[in-house]
TORKOL-4160 file (C-alpha; in steps of 0.2 Angstrom, whole numbers, padded with zeros to 4 digits, m for minus):
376
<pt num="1" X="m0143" Y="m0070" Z="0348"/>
<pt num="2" X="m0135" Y="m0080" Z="0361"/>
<pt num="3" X="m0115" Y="m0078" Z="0359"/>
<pt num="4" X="m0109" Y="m0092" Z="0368"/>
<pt num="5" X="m0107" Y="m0106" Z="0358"/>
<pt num="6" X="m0096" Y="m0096" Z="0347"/>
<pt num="7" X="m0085" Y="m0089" Z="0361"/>
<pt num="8" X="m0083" Y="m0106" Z="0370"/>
<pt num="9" X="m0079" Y="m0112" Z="0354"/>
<pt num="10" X="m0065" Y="m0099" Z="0350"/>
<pt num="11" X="m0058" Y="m0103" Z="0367"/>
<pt num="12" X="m0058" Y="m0123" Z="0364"/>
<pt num="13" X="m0049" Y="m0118" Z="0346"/>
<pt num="14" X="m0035" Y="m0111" Z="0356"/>
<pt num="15" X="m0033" Y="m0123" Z="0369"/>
<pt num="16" X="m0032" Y="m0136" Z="0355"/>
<pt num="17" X="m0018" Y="m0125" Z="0342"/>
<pt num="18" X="m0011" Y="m0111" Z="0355"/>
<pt num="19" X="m0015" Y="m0093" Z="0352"/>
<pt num="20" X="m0018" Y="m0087" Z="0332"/>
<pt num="21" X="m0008" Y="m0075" Z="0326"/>
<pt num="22" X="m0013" Y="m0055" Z="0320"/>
<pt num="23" X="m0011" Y="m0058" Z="0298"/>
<pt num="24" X="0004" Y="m0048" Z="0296"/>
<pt num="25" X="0002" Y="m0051" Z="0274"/>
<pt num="26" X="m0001" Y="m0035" Z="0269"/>
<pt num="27" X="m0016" Y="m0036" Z="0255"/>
<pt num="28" X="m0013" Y="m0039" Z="0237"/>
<pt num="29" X="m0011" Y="m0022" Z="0224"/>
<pt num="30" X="m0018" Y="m0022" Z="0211"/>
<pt num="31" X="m0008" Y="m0023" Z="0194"/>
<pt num="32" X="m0002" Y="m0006" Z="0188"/>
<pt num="33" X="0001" Y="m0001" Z="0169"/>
<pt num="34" X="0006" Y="0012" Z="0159"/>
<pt num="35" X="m0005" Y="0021" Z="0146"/>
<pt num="36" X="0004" Y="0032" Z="0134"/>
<pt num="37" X="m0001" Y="0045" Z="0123"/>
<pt num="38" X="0006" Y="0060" Z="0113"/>
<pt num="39" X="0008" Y="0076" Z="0119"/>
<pt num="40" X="0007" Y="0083" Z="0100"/>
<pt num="41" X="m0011" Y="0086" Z="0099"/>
<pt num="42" X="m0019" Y="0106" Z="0098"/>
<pt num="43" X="m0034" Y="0111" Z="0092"/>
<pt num="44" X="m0042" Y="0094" Z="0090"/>
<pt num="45" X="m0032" Y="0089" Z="0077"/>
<pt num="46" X="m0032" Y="0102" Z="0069"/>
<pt num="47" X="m0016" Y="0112" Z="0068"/>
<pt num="48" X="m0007" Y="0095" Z="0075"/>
<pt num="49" X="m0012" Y="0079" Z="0077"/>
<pt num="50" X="m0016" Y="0071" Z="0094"/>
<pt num="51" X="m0021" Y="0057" Z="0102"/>
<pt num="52" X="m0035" Y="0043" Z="0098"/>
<pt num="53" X="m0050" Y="0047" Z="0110"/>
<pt num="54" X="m0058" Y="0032" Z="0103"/>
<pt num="55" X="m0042" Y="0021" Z="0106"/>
<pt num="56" X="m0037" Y="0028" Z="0125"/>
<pt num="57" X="m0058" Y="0028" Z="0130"/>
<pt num="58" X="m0059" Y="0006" Z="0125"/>
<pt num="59" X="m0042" Y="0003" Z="0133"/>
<pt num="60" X="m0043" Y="0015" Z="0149"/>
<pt num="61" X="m0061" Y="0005" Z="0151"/>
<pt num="62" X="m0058" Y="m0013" Z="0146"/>
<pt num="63" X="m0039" Y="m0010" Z="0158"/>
<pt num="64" X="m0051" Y="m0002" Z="0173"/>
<pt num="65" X="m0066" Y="m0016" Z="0172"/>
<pt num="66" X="m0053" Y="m0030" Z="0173"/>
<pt num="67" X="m0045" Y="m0023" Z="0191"/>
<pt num="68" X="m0031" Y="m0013" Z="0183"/>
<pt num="69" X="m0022" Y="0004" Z="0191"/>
<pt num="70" X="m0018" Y="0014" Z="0178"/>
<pt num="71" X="m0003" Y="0029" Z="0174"/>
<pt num="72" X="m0008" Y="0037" Z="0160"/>
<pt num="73" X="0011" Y="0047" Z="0153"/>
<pt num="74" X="0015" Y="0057" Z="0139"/>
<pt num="75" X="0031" Y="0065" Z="0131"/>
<pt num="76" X="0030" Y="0083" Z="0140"/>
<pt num="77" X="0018" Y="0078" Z="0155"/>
<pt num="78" X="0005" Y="0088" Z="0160"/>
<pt num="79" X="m0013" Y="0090" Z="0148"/>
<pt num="80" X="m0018" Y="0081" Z="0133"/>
<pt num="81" X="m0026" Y="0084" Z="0119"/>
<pt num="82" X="m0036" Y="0069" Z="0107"/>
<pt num="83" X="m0041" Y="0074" Z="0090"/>
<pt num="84" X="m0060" Y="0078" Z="0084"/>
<pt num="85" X="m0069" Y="0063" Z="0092"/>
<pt num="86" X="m0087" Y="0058" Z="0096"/>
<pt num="87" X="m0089" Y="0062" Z="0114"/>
<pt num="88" X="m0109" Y="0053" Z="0113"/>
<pt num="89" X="m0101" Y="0038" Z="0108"/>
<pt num="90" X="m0104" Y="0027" Z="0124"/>
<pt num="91" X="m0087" Y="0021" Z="0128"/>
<pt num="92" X="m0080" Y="0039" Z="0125"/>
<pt num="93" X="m0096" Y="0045" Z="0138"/>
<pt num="94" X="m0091" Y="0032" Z="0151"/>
<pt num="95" X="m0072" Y="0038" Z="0149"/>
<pt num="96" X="m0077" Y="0054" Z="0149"/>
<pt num="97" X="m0089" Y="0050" Z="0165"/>
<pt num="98" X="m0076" Y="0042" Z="0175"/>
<pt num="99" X="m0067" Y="0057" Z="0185"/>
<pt num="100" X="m0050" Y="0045" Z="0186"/>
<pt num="101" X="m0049" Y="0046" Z="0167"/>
<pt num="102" X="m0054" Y="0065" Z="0166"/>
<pt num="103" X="m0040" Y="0068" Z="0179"/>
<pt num="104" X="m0026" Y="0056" Z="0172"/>
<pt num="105" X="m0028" Y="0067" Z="0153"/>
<pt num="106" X="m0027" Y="0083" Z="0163"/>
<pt num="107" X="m0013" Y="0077" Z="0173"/>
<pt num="108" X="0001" Y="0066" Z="0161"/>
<pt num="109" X="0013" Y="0060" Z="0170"/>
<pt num="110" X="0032" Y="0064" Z="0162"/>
<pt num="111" X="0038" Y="0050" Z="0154"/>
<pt num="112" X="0055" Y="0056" Z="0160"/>
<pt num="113" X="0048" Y="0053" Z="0178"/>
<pt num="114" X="0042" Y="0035" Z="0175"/>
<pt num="115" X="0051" Y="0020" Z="0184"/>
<pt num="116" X="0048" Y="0004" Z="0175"/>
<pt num="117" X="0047" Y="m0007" Z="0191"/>
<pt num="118" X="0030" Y="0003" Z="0196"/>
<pt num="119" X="0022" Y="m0007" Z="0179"/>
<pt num="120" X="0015" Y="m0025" Z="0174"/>
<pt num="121" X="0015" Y="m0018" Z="0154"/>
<pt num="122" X="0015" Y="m0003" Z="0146"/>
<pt num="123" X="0000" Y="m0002" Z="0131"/>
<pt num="124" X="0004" Y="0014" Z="0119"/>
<pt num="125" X="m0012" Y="0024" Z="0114"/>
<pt num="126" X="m0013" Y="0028" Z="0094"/>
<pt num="127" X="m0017" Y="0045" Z="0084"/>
<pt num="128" X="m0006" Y="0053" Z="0070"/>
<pt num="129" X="0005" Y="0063" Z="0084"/>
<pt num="130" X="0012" Y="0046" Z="0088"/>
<pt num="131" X="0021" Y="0048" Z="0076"/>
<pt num="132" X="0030" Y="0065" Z="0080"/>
<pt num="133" X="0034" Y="0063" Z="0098"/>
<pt num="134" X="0032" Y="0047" Z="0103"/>
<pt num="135" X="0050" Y="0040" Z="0092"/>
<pt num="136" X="0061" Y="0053" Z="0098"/>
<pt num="137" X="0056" Y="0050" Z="0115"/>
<pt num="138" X="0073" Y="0041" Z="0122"/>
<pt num="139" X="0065" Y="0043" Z="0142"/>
<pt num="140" X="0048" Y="0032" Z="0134"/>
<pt num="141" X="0060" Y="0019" Z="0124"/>
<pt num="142" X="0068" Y="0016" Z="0139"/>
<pt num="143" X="0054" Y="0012" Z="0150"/>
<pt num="144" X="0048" Y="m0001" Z="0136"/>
<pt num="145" X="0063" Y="m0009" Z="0137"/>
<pt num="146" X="0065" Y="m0010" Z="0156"/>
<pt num="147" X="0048" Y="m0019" Z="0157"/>
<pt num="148" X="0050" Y="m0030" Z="0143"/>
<pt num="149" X="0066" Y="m0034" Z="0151"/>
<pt num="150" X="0058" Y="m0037" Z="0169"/>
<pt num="151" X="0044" Y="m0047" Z="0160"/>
<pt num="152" X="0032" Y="m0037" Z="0156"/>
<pt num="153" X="0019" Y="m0034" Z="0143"/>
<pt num="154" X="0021" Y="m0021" Z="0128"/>
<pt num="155" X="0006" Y="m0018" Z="0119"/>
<pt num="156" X="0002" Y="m0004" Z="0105"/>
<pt num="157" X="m0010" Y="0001" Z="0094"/>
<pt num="158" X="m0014" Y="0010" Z="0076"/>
<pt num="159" X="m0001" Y="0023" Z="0076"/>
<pt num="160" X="0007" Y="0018" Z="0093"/>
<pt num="161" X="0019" Y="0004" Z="0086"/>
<pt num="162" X="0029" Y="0020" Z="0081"/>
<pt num="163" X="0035" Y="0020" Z="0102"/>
<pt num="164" X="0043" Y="0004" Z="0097"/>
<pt num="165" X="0053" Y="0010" Z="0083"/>
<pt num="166" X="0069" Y="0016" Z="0093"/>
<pt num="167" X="0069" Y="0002" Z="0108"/>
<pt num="168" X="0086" Y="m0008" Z="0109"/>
<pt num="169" X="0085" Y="m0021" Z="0121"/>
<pt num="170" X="0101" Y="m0026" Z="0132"/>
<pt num="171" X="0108" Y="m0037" Z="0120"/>
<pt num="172" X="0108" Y="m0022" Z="0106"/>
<pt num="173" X="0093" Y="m0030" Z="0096"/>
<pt num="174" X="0076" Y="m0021" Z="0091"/>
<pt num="175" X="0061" Y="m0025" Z="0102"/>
<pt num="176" X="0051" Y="m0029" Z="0085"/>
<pt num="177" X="0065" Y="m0040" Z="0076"/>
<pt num="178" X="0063" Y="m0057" Z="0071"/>
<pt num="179" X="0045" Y="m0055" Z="0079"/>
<pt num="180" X="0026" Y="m0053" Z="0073"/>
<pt num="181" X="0014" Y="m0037" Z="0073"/>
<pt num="182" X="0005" Y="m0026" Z="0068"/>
<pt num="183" X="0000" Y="m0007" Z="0066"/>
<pt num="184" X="m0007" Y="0006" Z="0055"/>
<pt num="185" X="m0003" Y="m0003" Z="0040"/>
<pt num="186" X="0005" Y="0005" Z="0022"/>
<pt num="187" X="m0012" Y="0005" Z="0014"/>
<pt num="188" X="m0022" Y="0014" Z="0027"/>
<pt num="189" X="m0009" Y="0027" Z="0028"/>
<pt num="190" X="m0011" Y="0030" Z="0010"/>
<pt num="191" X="m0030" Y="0034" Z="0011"/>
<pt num="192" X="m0031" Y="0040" Z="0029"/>
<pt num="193" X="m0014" Y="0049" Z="0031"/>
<pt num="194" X="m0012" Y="0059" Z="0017"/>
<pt num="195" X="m0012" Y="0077" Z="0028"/>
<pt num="196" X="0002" Y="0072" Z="0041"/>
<pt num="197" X="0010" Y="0059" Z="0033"/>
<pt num="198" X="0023" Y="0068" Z="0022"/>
<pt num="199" X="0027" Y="0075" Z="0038"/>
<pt num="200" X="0030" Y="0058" Z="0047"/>
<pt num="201" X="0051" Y="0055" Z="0051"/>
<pt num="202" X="0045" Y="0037" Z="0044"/>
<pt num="203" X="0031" Y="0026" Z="0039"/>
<pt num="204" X="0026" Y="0014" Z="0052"/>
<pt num="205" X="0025" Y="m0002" Z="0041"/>
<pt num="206" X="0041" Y="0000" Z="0031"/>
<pt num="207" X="0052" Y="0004" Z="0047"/>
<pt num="208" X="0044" Y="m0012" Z="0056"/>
<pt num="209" X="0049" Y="m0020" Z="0042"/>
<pt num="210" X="0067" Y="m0012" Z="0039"/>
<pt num="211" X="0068" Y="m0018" Z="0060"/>
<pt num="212" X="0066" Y="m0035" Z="0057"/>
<pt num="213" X="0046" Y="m0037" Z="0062"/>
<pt num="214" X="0039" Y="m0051" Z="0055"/>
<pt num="215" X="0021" Y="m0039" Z="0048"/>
<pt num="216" X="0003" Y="m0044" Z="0047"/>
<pt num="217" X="m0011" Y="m0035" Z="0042"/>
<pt num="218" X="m0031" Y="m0038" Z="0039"/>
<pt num="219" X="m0041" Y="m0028" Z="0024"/>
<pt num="220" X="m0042" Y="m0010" Z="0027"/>
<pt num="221" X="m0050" Y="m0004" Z="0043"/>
<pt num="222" X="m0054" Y="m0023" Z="0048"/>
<pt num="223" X="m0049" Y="m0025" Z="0065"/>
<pt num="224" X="m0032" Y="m0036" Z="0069"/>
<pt num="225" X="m0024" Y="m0041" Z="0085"/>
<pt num="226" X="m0007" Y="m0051" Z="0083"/>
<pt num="227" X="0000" Y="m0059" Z="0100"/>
<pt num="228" X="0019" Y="m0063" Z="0100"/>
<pt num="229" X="0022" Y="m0069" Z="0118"/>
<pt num="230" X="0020" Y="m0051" Z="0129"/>
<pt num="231" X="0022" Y="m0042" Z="0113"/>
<pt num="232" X="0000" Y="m0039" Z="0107"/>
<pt num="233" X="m0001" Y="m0025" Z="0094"/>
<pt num="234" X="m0017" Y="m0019" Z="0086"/>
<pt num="235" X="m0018" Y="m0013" Z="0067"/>
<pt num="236" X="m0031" Y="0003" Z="0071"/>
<pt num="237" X="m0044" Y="0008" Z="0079"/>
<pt num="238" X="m0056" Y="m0006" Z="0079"/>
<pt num="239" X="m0044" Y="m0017" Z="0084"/>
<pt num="240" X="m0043" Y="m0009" Z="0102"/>
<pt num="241" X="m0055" Y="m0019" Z="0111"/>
<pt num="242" X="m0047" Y="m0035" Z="0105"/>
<pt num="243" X="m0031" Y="m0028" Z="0111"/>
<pt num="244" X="m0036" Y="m0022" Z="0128"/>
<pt num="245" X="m0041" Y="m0039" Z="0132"/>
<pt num="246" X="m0027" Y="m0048" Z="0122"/>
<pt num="247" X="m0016" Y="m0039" Z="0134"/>
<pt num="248" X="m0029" Y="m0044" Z="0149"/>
<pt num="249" X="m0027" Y="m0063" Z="0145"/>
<pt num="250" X="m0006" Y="m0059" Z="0144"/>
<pt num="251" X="m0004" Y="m0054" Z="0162"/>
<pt num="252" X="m0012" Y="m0070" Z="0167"/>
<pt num="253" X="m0031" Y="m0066" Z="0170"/>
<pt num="254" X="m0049" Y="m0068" Z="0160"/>
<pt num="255" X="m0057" Y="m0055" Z="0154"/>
<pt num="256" X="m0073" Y="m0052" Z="0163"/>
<pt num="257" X="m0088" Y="m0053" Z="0151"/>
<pt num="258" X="m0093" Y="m0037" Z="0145"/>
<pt num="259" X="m0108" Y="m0029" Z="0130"/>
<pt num="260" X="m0097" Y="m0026" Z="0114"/>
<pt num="261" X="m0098" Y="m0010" Z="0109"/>
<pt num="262" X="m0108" Y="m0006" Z="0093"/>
<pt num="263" X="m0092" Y="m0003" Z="0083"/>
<pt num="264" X="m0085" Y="m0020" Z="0090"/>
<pt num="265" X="m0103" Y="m0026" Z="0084"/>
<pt num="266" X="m0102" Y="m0018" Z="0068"/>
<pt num="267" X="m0085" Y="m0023" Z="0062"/>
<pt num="268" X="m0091" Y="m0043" Z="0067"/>
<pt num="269" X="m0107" Y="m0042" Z="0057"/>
<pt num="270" X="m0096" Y="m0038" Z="0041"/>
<pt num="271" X="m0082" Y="m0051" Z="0045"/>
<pt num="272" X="m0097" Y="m0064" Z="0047"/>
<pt num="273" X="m0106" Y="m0056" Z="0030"/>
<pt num="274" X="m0091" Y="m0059" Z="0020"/>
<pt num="275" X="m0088" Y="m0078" Z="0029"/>
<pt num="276" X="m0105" Y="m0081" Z="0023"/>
<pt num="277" X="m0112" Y="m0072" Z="0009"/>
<pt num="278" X="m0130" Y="m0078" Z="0015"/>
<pt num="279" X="m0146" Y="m0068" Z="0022"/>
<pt num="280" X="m0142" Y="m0069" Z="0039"/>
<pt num="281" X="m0131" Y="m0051" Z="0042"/>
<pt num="282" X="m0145" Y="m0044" Z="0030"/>
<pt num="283" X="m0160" Y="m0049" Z="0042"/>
<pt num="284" X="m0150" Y="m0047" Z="0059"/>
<pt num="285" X="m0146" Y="m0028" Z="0053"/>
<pt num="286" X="m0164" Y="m0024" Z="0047"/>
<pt num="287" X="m0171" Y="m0031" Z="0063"/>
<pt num="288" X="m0160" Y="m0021" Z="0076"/>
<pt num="289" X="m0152" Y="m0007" Z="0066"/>
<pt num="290" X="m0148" Y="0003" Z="0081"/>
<pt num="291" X="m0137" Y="m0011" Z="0090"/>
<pt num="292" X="m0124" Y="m0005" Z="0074"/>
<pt num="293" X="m0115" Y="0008" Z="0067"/>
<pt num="294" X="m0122" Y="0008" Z="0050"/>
<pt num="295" X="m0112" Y="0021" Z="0044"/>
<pt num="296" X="m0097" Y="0016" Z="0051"/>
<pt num="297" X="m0102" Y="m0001" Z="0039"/>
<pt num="298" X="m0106" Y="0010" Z="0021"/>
<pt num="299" X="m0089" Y="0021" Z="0026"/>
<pt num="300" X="m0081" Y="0006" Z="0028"/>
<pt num="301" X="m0085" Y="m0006" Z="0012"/>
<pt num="302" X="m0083" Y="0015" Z="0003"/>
<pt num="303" X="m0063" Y="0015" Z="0005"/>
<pt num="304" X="m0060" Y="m0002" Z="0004"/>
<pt num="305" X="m0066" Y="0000" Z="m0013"/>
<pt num="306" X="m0054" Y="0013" Z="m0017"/>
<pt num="307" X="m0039" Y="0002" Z="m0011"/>
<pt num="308" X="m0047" Y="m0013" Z="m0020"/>
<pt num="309" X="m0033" Y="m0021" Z="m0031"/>
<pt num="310" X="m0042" Y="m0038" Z="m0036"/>
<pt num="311" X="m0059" Y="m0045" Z="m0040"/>
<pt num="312" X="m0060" Y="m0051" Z="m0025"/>
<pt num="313" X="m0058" Y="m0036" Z="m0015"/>
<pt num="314" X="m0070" Y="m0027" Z="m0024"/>
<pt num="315" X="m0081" Y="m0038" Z="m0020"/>
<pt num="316" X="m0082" Y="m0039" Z="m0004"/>
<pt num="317" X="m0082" Y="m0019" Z="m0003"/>
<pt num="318" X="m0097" Y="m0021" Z="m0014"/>
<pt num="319" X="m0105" Y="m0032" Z="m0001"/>
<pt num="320" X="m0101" Y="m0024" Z="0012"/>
<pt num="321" X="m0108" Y="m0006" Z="0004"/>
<pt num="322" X="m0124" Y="m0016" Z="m0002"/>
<pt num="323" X="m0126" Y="m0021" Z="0017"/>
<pt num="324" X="m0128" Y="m0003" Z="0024"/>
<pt num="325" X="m0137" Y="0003" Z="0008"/>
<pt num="326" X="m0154" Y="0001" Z="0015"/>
<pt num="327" X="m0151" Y="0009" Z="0029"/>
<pt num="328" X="m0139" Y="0024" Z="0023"/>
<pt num="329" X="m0148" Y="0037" Z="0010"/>
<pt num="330" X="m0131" Y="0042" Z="0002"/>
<pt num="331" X="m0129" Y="0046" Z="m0018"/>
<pt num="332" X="m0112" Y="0043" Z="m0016"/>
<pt num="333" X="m0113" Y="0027" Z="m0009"/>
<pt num="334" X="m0124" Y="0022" Z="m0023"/>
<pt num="335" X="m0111" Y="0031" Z="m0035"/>
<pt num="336" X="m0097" Y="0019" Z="m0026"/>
<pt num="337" X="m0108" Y="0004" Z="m0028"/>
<pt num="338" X="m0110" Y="0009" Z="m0046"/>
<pt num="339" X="m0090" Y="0008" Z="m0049"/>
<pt num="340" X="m0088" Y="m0009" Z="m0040"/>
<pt num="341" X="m0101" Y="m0016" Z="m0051"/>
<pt num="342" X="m0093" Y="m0008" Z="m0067"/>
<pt num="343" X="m0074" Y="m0013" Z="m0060"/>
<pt num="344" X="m0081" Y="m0030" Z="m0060"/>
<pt num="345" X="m0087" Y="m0031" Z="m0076"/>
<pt num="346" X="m0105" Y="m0027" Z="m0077"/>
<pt num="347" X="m0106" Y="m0010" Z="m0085"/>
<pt num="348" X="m0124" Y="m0013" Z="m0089"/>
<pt num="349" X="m0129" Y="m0012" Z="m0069"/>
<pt num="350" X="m0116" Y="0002" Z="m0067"/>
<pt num="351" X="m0126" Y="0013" Z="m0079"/>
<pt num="352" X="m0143" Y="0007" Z="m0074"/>
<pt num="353" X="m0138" Y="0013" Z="m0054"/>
<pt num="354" X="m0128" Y="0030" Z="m0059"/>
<pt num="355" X="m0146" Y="0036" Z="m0071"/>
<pt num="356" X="m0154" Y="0031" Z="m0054"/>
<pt num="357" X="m0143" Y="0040" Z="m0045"/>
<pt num="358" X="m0144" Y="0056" Z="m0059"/>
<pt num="359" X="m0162" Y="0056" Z="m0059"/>
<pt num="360" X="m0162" Y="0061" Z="m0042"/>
<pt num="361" X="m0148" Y="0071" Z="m0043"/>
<pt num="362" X="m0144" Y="0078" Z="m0058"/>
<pt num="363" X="m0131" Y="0089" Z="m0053"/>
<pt num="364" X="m0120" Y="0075" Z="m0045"/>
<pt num="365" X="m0103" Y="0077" Z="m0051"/>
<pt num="366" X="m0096" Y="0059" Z="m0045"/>
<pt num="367" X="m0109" Y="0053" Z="m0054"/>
<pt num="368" X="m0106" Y="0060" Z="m0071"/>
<pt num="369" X="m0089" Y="0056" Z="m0069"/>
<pt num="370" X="m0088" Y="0040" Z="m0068"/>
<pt num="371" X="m0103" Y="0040" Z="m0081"/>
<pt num="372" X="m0090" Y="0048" Z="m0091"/>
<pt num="373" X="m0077" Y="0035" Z="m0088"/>
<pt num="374" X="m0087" Y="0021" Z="m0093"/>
<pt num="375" X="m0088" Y="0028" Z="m0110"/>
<pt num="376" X="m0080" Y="0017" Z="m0122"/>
């Protein structure tokens, strides 16, 4: 190609404006945030509660996809440890895939180390341990209140909240007072907490409470995001997603369209099943089972059943156990269904669907229990 034009161009350009200047703007960085997890975590869970794997995978992915740079920290520094988690699970393989993730876990920065100014926000990973090391971490209360304080965002999750629970900002208040959140809430903890939490220095809800946070929650296990300027808290684990890009949306930017997860897809087919109460999450889930965790659905409308205070409660836990019942073979769902039904006053279908339940199998104690209960 003949390069003349071009070049007797560029040459005409400077005769015209004088000789361009080399761009000495060095090129933009990329926001950089914190991820924070505990460093409690042995043996899976086991012997100590850790981190959420489920919680750290959403948010190190969601973060990454949008053009974040990210420090992941923990109390002690150094490796990590999540608690029994399913590493098939796509957003944990794509974690687990990603060598930046795999090396950040394996490599926690000390929160003693941290400098506030390197950060945009700081978004505080859940799991049980978060409640043993991450309060008594002054180093980590400190760094949440120098970026709060330089106008960055704070964001936690489930468990994480508990972070918040001992930051004073310069002018002596509480992060949380006078402002509205969320967390692992009371009745969670009751069903979900029951190993560690007698252990717990507090219980999340009642100290955000005590602090002056203005609390919200959703049912059991539903998920929740509540945005209070740059304050995004998360109730559990569902509600990770929502809060990664919550906290997306407060540092100024859209989150780039992604393919929600099937637990994201799951938990919005209940919450448009109990909007509704019509066919259409019945036919969507019996046409494309596979695009949802059907478990996760039966499990799900299971405990909310054993929280259930009013009628209207246990229905919708009814609902949503009837929604995964024809794709989940479990006597015990059945059993649960069974109670719903008799709790709401129609001890005739509770009997007829526990002698169902029995004819099957006979030796099923839940069963004959609650038969047993219903005795008058």
């Amino acid at each position: 190609m003949n390069r003349f034009p071009s070049l007797l161009l560029a040459c005409a350009m400077a005769i015209l404006h004088g000789p361009v200047a080399a761009s000495t703007a060095a090129p933009a960085q990329p926001p950089r945030v914190l991820l924070v997890v505990s460093s409690e975590g042995r043996d899976q869970g086991r012997t100590r509660p850790g981190f959420e794997m489920d919680e750290f995978a959403q948010a190190w992915l969601i973060l990454r996809r949008n053009g974040f740079e990210i420090d992941v920290a923990s109390p002690r520094g150094g490796a990590v440890e999540a608690d029994k988690y399913n590493a098939t699970e796509s957003f944990n393989a794509a974690a687990l895939a990603d060598p930046l993730a795999v090396r950040a876990l394996a490599g926690t920065l000390p929160t003693a180390q941290l400098r506030a100014g390197d950060y945009r926000g700081v978004l505080v990973i859940g799991g049980k341990g978060a409640m043993f090391d991450l309060p008594a971490d002054s180093a980590l209360q400190r760094t949440i209140a120098a970026i709060w304080e330089q106008g960055g965002i704070v964001a936690a999750v489930c468990h994480g909240p508990a972070a918040l629970a001992g930051v004073r900002l310069g002018n002596g208040r509480a992060l949380v007072e006078g402002r509205s959140m969320t967390g692992f809430s009371e009745e969670e903890e009751l069903l979900f907490g029951k190993r560690w939490a007698k252990e717990f220095a507090f219980q999340l809800e009642p100290r955000m409470r005590e602090l002056g946070a203005r609390w919200q929650e959703a049912p059991l296990m539903m998920p929740k995001v509540v945005v209070d300027g740059r304050l995004v808290t998360g109730q559990n684990p569902y509600s990770t997603p929502a809060l990664a890009e919550a906290f997306v949306r407060a540092s100024g930017q859209v989150p780039v369209a992604r393919e929600p997860w099937r637990d994201e897809r799951s938990m919005a087919l209940v919450e448009r099943h109990l909007q509704l109460r019509d066919t259409q999450a019945v036919q969507q889930l019996a046409r494309r089972p596979a695009d949802y965790h059907v478990e996760l659905i039966g499990i799900l409308g299971f405990y909310q059943l054993q929280a259930a205070q009013t009628p209207v409660a246990i229905a919708d836990a009814l609902a949503i156990m009837q929604l995964a019942r024809p794709h989940m073979d479990e006597p015990r769902l059945d059993v649960a269904m069974a109670e719903a039904h008799w709790r709401l006053g129609d001890a005739t279908r509770a009997r007829t669907q526990l002698r169902a339940v029995l004819e099957k199998q006979p030796a099923l104690e839940e069963a004959k229990a609650l038969l047993a209960r219903m005795q008058p």
